[in-house]
One Martini backbone bead per residue (centre of mass of N, CA, C, O) as a GRO file, in nm:
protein
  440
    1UNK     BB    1  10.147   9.991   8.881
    2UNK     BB    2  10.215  10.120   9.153
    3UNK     BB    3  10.047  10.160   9.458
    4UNK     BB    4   9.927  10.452   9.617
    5UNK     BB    5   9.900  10.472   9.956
    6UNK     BB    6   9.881  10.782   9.982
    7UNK     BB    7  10.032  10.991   9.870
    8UNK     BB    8  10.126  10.823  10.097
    9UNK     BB    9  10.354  11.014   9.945
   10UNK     BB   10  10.541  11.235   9.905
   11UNK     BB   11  10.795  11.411   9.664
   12UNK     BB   12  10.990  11.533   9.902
   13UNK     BB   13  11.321  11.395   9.867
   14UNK     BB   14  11.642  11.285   9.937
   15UNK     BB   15  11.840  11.174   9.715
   16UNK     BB   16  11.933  10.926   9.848
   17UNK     BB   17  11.599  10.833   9.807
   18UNK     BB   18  11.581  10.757   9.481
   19UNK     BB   19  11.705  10.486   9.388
   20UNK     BB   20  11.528  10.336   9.611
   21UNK     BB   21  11.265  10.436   9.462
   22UNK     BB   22  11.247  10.367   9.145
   23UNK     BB   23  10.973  10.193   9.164
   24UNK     BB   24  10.760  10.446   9.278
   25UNK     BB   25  10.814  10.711   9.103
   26UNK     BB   26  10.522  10.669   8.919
   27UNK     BB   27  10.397  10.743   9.232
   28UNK     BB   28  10.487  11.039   9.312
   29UNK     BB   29  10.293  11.234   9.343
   30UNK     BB   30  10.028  11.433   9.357
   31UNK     BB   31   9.766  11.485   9.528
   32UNK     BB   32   9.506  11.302   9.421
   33UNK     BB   33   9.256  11.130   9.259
   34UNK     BB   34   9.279  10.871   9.172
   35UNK     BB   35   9.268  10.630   8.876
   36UNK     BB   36   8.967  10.539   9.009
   37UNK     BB   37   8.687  10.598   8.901
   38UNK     BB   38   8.378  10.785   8.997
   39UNK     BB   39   8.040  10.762   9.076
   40UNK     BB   40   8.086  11.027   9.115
   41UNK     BB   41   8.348  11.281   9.053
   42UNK     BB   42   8.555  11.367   9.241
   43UNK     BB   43   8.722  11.599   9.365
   44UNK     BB   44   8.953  11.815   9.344
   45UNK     BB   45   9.261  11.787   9.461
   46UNK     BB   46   9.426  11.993   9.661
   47UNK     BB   47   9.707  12.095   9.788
   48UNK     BB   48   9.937  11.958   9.926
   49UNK     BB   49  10.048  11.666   9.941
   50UNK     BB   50   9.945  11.366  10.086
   51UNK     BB   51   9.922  11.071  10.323
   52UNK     BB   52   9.951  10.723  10.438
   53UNK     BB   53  10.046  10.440  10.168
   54UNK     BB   54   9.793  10.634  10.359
   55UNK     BB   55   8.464  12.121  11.696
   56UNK     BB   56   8.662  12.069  12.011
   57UNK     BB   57   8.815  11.761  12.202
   58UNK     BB   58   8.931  11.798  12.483
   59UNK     BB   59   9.258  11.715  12.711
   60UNK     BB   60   9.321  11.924  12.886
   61UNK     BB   61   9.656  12.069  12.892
   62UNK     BB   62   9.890  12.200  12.721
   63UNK     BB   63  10.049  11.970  12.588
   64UNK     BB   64   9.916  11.682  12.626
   65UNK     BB   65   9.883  11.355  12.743
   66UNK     BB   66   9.775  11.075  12.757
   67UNK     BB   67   9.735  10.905  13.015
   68UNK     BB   68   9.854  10.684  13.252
   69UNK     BB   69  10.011  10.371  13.263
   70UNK     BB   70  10.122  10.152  13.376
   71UNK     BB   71  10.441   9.923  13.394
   72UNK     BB   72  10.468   9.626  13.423
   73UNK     BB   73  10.773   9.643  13.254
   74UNK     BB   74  11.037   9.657  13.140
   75UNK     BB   75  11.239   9.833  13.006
   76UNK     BB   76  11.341   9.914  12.636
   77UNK     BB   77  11.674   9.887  12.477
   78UNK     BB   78  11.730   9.989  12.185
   79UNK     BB   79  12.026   9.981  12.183
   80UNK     BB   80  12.164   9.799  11.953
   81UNK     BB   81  11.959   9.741  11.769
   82UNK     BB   82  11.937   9.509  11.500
   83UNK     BB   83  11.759   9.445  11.174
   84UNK     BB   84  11.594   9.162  10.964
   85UNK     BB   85  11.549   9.029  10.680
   86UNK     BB   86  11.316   8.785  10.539
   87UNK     BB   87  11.170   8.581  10.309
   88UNK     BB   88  10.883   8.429  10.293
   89UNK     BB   89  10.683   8.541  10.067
   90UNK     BB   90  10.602   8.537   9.722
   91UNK     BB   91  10.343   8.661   9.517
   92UNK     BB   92  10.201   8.937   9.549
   93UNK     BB   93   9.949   9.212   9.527
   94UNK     BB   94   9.998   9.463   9.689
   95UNK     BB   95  10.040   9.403  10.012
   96UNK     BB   96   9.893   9.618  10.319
   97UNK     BB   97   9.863   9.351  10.492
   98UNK     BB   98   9.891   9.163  10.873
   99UNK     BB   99   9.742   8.892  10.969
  100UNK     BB  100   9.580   8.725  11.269
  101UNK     BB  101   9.337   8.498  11.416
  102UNK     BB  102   9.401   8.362  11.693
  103UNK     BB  103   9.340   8.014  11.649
  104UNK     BB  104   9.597   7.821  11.669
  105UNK     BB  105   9.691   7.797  11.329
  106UNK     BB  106   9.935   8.005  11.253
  107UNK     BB  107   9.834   8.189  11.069
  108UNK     BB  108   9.845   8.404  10.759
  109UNK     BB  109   9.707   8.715  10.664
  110UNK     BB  110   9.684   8.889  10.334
  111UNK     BB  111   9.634   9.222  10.193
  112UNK     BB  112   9.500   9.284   9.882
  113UNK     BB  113   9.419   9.586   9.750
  114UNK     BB  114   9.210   9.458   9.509
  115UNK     BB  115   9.054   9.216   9.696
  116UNK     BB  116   9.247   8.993   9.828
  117UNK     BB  117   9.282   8.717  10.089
  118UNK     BB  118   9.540   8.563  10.193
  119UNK     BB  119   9.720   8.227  10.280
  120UNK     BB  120   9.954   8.109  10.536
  121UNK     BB  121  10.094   7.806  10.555
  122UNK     BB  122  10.366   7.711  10.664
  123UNK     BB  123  10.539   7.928  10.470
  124UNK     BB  124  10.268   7.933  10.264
  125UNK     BB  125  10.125   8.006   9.985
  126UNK     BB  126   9.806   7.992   9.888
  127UNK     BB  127   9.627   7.999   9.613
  128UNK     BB  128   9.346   8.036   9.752
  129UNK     BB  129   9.137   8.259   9.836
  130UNK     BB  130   9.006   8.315  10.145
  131UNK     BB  131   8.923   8.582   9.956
  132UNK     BB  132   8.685   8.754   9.675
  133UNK     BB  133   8.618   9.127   9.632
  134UNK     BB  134   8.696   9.274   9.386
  135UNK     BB  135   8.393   9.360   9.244
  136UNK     BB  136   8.396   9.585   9.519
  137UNK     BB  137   8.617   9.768   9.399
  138UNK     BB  138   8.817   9.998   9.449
  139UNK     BB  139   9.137  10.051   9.279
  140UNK     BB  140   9.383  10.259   9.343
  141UNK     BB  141   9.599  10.416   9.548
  142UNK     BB  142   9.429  10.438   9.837
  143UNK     BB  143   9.271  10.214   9.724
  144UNK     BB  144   9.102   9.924   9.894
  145UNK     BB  145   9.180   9.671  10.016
  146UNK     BB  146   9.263   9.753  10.392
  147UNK     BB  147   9.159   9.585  10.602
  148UNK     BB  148   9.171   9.327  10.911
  149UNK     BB  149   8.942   9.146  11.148
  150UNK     BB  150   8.892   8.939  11.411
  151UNK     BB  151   8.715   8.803  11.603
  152UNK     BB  152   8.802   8.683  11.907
  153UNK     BB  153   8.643   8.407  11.911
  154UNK     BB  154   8.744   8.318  11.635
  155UNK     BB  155   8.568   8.053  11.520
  156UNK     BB  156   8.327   8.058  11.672
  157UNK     BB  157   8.313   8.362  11.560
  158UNK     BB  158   8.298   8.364  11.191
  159UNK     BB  159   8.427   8.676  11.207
  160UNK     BB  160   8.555   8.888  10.962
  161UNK     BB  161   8.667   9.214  10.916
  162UNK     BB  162   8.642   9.493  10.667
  163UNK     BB  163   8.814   9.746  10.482
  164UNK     BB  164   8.678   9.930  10.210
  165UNK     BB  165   8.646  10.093   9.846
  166UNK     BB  166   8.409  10.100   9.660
  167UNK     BB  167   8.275  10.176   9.350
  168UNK     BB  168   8.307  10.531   9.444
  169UNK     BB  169   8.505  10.576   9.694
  170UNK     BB  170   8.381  10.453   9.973
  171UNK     BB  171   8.326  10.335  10.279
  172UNK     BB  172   8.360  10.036  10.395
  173UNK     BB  173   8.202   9.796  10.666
  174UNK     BB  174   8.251   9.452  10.692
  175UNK     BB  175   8.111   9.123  10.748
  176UNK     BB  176   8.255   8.774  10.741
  177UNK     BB  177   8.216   8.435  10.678
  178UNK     BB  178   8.261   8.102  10.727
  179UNK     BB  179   8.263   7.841  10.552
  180UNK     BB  180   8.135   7.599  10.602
  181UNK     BB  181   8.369   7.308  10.643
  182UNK     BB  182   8.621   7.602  10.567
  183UNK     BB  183   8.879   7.739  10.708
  184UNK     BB  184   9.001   7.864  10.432
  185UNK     BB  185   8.699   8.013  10.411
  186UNK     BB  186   8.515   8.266  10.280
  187UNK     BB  187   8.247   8.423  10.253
  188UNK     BB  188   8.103   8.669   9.997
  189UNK     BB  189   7.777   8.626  10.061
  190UNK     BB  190   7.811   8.735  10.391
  191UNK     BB  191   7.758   9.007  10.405
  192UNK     BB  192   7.794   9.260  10.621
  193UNK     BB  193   7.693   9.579  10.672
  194UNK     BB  194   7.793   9.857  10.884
  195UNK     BB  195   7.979  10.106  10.747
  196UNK     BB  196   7.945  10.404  10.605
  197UNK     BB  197   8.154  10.641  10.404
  198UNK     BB  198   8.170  10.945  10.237
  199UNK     BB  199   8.446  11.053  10.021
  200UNK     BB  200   8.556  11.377   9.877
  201UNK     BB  201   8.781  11.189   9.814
  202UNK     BB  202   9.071  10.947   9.701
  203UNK     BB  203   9.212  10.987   9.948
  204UNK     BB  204   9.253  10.941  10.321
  205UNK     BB  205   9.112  10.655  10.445
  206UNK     BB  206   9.287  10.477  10.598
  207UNK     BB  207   9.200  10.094  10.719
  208UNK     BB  208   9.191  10.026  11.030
  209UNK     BB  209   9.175   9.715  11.196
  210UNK     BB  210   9.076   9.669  11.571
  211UNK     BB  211   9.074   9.483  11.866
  212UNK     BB  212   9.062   9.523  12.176
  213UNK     BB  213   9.100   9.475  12.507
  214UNK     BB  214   8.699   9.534  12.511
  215UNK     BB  215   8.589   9.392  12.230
  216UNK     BB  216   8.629   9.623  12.030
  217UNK     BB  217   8.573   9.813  11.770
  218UNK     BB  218   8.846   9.965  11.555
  219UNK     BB  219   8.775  10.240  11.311
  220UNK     BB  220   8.992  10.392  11.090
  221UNK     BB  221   9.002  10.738  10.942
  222UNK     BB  222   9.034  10.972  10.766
  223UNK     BB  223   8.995  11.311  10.614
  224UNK     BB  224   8.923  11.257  10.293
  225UNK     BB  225   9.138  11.456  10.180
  226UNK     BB  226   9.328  11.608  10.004
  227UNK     BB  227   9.472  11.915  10.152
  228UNK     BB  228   9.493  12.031  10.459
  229UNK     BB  229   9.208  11.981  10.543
  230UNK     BB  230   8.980  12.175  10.428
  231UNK     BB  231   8.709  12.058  10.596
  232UNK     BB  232   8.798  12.004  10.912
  233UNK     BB  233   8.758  11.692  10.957
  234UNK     BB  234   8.920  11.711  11.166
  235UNK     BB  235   8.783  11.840  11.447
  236UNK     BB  236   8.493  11.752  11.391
  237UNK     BB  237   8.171  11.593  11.493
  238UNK     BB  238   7.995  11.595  11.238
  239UNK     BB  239   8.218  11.350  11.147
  240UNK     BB  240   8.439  11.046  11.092
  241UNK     BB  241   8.624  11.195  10.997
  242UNK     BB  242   8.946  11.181  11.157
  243UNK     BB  243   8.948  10.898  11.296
  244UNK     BB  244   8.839  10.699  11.582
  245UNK     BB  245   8.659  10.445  11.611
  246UNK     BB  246   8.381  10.268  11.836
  247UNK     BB  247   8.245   9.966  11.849
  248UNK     BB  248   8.002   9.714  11.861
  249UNK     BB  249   7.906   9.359  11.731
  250UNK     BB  250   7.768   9.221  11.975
  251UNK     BB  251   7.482   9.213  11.819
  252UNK     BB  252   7.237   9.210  11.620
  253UNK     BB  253   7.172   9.226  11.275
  254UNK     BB  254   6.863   9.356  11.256
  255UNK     BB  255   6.992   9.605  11.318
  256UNK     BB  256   7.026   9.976  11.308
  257UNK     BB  257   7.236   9.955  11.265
  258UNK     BB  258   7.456   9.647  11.354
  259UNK     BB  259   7.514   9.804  11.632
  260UNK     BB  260   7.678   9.996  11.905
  261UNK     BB  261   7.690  10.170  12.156
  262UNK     BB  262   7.943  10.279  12.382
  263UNK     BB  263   7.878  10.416  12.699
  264UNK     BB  264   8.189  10.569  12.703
  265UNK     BB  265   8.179  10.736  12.463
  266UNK     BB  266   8.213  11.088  12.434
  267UNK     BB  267   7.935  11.128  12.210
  268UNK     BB  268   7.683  10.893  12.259
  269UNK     BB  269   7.453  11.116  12.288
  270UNK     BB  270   7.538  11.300  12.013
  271UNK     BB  271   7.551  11.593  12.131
  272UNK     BB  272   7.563  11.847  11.873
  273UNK     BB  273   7.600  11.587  11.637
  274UNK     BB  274   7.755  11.390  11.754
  275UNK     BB  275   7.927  11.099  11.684
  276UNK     BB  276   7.901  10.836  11.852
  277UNK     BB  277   8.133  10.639  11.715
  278UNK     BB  278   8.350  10.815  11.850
  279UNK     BB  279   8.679  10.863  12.012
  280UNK     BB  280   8.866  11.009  11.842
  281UNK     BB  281   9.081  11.282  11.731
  282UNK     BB  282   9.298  11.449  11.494
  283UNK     BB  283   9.325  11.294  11.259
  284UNK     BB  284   9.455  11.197  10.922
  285UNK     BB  285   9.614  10.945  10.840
  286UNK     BB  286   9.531  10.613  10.980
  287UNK     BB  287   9.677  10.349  10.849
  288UNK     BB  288   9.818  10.206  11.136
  289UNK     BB  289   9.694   9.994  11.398
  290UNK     BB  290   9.736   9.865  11.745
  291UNK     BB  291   9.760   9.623  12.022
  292UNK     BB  292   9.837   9.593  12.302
  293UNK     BB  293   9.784   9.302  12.490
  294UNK     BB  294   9.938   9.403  12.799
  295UNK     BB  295   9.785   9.726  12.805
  296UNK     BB  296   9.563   9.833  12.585
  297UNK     BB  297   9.704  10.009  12.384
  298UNK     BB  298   9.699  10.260  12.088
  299UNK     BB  299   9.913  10.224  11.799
  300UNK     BB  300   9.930  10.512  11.582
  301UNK     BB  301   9.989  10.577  11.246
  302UNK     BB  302  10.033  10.939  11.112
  303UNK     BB  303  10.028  11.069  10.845
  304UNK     BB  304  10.129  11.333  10.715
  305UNK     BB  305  10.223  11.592  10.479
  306UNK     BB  306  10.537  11.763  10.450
  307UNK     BB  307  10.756  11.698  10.728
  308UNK     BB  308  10.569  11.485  10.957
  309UNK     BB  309  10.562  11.171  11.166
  310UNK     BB  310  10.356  10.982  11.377
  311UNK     BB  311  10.316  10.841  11.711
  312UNK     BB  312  10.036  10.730  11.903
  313UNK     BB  313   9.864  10.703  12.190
  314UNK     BB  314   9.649  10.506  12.339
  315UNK     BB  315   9.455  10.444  12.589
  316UNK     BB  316   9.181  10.298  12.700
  317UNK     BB  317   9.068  10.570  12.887
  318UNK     BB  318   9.098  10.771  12.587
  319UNK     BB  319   8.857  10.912  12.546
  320UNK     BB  320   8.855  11.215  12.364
  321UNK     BB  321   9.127  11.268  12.198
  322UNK     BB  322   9.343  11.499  12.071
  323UNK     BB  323   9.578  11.513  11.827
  324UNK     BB  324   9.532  11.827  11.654
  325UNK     BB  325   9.437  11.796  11.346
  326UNK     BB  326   9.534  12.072  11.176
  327UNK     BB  327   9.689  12.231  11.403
  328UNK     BB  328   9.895  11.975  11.369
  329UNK     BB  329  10.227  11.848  11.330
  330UNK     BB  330  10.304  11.681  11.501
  331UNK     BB  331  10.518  11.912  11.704
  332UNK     BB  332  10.376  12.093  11.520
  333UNK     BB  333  10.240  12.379  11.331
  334UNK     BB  334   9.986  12.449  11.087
  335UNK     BB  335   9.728  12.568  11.197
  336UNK     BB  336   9.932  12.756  11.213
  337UNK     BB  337  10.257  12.824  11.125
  338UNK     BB  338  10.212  12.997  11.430
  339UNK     BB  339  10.078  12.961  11.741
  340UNK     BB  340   9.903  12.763  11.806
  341UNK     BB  341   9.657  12.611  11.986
  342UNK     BB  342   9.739  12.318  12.230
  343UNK     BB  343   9.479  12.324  12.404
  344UNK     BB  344   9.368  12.004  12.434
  345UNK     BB  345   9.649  11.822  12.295
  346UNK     BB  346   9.791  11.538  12.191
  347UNK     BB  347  10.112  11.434  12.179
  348UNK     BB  348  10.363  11.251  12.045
  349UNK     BB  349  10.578  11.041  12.103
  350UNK     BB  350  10.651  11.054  11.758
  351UNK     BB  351  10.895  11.133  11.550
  352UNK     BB  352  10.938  11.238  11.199
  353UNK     BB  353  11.136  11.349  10.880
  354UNK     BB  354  11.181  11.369  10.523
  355UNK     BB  355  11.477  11.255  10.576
  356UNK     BB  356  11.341  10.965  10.699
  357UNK     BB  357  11.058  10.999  10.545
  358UNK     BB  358  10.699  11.002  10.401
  359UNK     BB  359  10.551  10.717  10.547
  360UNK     BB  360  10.426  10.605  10.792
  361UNK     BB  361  10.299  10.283  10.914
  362UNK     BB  362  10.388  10.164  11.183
  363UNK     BB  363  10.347   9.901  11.451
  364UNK     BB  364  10.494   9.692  11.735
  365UNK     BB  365  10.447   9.507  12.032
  366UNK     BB  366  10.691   9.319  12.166
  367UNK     BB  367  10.552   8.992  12.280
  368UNK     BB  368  10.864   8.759  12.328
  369UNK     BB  369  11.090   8.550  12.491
  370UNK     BB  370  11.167   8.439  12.240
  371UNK     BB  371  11.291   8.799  12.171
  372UNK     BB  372  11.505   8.934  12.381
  373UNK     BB  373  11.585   9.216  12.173
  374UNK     BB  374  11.251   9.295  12.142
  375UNK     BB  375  11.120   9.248  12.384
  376UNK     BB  376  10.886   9.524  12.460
  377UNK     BB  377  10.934   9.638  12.180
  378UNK     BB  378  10.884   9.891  11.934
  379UNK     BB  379  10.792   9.863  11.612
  380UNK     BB  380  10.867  10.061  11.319
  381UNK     BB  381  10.795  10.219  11.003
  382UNK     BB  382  10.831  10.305  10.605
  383UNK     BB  383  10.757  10.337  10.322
  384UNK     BB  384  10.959  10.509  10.149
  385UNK     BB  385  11.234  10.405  10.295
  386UNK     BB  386  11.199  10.127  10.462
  387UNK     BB  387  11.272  10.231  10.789
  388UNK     BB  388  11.366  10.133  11.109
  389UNK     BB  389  11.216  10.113  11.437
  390UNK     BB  390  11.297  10.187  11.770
  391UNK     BB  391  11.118  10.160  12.109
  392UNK     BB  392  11.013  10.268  12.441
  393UNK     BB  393  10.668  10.155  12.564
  394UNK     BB  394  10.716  10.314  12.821
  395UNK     BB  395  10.538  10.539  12.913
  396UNK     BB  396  10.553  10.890  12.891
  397UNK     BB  397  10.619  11.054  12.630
  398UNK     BB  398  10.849  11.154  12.489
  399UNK     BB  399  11.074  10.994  12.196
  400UNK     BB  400  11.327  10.838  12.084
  401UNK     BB  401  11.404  10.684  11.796
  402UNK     BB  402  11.576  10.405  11.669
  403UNK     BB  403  11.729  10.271  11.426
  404UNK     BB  404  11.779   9.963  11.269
  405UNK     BB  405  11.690  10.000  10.963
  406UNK     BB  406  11.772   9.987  10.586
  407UNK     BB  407  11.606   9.818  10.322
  408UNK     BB  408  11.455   9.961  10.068
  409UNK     BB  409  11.116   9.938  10.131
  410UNK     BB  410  10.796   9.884  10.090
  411UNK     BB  411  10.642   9.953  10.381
  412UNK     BB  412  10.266   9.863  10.444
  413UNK     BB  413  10.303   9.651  10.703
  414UNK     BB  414  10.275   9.551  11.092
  415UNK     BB  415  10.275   9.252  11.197
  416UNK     BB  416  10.173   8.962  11.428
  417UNK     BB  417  10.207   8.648  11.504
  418UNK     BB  418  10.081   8.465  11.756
  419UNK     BB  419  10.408   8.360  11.837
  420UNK     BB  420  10.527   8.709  11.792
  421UNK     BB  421  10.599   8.737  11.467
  422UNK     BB  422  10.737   8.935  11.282
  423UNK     BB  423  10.620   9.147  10.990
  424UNK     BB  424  10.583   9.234  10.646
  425UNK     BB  425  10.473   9.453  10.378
  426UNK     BB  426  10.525   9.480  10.038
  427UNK     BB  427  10.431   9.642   9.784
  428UNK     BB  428  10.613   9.595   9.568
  429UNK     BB  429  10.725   9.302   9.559
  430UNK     BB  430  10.558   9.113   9.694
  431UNK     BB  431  10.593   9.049  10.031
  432UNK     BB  432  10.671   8.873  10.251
  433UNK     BB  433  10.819   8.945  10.618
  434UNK     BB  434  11.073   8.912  10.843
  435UNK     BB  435  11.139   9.014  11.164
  436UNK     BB  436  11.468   9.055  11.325
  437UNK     BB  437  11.747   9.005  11.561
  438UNK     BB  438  11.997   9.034  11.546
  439UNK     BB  439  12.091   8.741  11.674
  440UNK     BB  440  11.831   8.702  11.832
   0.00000   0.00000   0.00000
């Protein structure tokens, strides 16, 4: 059975994509707990679908959006851009996520959701795992090895970080090293904890990690789980839940935590309960997040929960910047279901509904001069409908995304190698896939 990585999708589908999604119909159920049971066993999830694929902190007045930053670059022409995908490598198992080590070496990484990261060199899988930590994973439904970052100086730094959850269905996020004398691969007894996030549903985990352009480590978690955030973890200071985290890794390790906290993070003095380690509040499932490495913007895909999916930015300098959720879906209100109060929340820069797919996965903004058609622009896609959007990240507010393609593919995560080319995987398939723009 192919893993429901969110809702990541909700049941409810338009005719037209009933046929190409025959392949994931057996997971398209409602949100409900794994089907990898836990110890104790998580609380029955209730309320409407919910996705993924996967006290409240103002910023500003009523429909503000995070602050603005200069736009370096020229502006980005959807129009008429039309995208083709190409099968890179096949044979993976459940494939959710896609990046590059940074480290000049060209490779990229695949984390299978099982619990093992794959190695593509040369546009070859690979077939000894980079890492394999099966063992320590609950697996199936939105649970799974989910994330992956390298630290920027390495293999200097021969740490690499990643986001799971363990086999009660809790999650970590711990670093591993290469093993001496083998770039190829890591250390799997070399695990150091980070940080532990306790789960009360098996839904709605995040599980998204990247470093920003101020080398500091950013870690997505959903709401929790269940639906329509019933805890109201997405909105709550006292809990990790419906976050974007940031902390400092280089710090010593026989500290505890083994991490510290950037003395600019919004609530760094901890007060009146405030968990030091938010950055960010008021997401749902926020699946995939990049940086832009040219203006270093955080691009967020937030999965929705039954009618809107919504792409959010954050600047370098929005720490505190409050997205909305549970009282917002993309720019439309949630609790209450009309009238909700906007005020001191950032509004999403895109949506769209659920007649054009039902989990964002998010995307990446495209910096490579050798693909003119492309550069400058955002690139971002659905897993359950498996279309392709593009957009200009230039400026700030609303703007609408354009159509570029339509795969009919699972696609769970999309990521770019080090030379700026776009990937993608699929998840239903088990391949990588390359993004690229018609004609070149």
């Amino acid at each position: 059975m192919i893993p429901r990585l969110s809702r990541l999708w909700p049941p409810r589908l338009s005719p037209r994509r009933l046929v190409p999604l025959a392949i994931v119909a057996v997971v398209l159920a409602a949100c409900s707990p794994s089907v990898v049971p836990t110890s104790p066993p998580a609380p029955v999830a209730t309320g409407h679908p919910s996705a993924s694929p996967l006290a409240t902190a103002t910023n500003g007045a009523a429909g503000a959006t995070p602050s603005a930053s200069p736009a370096p670059f020229a502006a980005f022409d959807p129009t008429g851009v039309k995208l083709v995908v190409r099968v890179v490598v096949a044979g993976l198992d459940s494939p959710v996520e896609v990046t590059s080590a940074e480290d000049g070496s060209g490779r990229l990484f695949v984390v299978e959701q099982a619990g093992r990261i794959r190695l593509v060199t040369d546009g070859k899988l690979v077939q000894r795992p980079f890492l394999d930590i099966v063992g320590r994973i609950s697996s199936g439904g939105e649970r799974g090895l989910l994330g992956l970052a390298f630290h920027p100086d390495f293999p200097t730094d021969p740490r690499l970080f990643v986001d799971y959850t363990d086999r009660d269905g809790n999650t970590v996020v711990s670093s591993f090293t290469l093993k001496p004398g083998d770039p190829d691969a890591a250390d799997a007894d070399s695990e150091d904890v980070l940080l532990r996030v306790d789960q009360p549903y098996a839904n709605h985990n995040g599980g998204a990690l990247v470093f920003g352009t101020d080398g500091l480590l950013y870690i997505a978690t959903g709401d929790g789980g269940s639906g329509g955030d019933s805890q109201g973890n997405g909105q709550r200071l006292d809990t990790l839940l419906g976050k974007i985290l940031r902390i400092d890794v280089d710090v010593a390790t026989d500290q505890d935590p083994p991490y510290s906290i950037p003395s600019d993070n919004p609530y760094a003095d901890g007060a009146d309960g405030a968990r030091p380690e938010i950055w960010l509040i008021g997401l749902r499932n926020p699946w995939r997040m990049r940086v832009d490495q040219a203006t270093g913007n955080l691009w967020i895909g937030d999965v929705g929960q039954d009618r809107w999916e919504e792409i959010d930015v954050a600047h370098p300098d929005d720490g505190g910047t409050n997205y909305g959720w549970n009282r917002m879906e993309g720019f439309h209100c949630f609790k209450p279901a009309d009238g909700c109060d906007e005020r001191g929340l950032a509004l999403p820069v895109a949506e769209y509904d659920h007649d054009l797919g039902c989990a964002v996965i998010g995307g990446v903004v495209v910096r490579d001069p050798d693909q003119p058609a492309l550069n400058g622009g955002y690139v971002f896609g659905d897993a359950c409908s498996g279309n392709l959007w593009v957009m200009d990240p230039a400026g700030d507010g609303r703007r609408e995304p354009v159509l570029a393609a339509q795969t009919e593919r699972t696609i769970s995560a999309i990521g770019q190698g080090e030379d700026g080319t776009v990937y993608a995987t699929d998840l239903g398939r088990g391949e990588l896939i390359e993004i690229s723009a018609a004609g070149g």
